[in-house]
N, C-alpha and C positions, 0 to 999 in steps of 0.2 A: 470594545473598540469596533467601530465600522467599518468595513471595505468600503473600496471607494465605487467598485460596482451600484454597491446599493444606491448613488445619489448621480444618474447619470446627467443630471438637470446641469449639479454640479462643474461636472465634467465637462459638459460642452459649453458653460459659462466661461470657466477658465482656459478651454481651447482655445475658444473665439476673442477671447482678450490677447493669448499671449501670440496667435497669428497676427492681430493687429498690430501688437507693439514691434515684432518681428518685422513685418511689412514694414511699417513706419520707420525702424533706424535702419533698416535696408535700404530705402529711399533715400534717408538723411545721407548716409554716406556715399552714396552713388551721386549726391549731387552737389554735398557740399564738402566733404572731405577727399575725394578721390574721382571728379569729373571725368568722363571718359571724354576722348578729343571725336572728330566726325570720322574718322580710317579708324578707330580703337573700336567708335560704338556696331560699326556692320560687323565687323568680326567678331563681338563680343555677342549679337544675334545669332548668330553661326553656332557659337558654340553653345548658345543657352540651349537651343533647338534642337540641336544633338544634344545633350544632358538629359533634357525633358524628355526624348525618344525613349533614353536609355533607363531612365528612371522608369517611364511606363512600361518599356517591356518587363524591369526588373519585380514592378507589384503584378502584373498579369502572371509573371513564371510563379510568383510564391502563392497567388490563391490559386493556380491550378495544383499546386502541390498542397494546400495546405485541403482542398478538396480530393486531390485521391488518397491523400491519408485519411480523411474521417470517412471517404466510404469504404477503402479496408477494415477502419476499425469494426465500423459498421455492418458489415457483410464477408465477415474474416473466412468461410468457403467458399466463396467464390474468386478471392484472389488468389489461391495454392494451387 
């Protein structure tokens, strides 16, 4: 049985399809299932803009932690 490491080609095949298809019915439903009106869509800016703030500080805090954990692992005297 192979990990799926091994086939990273794979991997970023199947990313990049299922971002597509993702994007696409997020689209579909933002404009045919559930239109936002013209006072919905500026607020609805607002908030995407704060999300995406919050979401990038949220991967910024985890790789700086997931970097001082692998240089304690990595130089385990120097962090005691």
């Amino acid at each position: 049985m192979s990990r799926i490491v091994d086939h990273p080609f794979l991997v970023f095949a199947v990313s990049v399809i299922a971002l597509w298809l993702s994007a696409y019915v997020g689209d579909f439903i933002s404009k045919q299932v559930l239109p936002l009106r013209k006072g919905e869509r500026d607020y609805f800016g607002v908030i995407l803009t704060a999300s995406l703030t919050l979401l990038a500080r949220l991967l910024i805090g985890l790789a700086l932690i997931v970097a001082a954990y692998g240089h304690s692992k990595a130089e385990p005297a120097l962090t005691a």
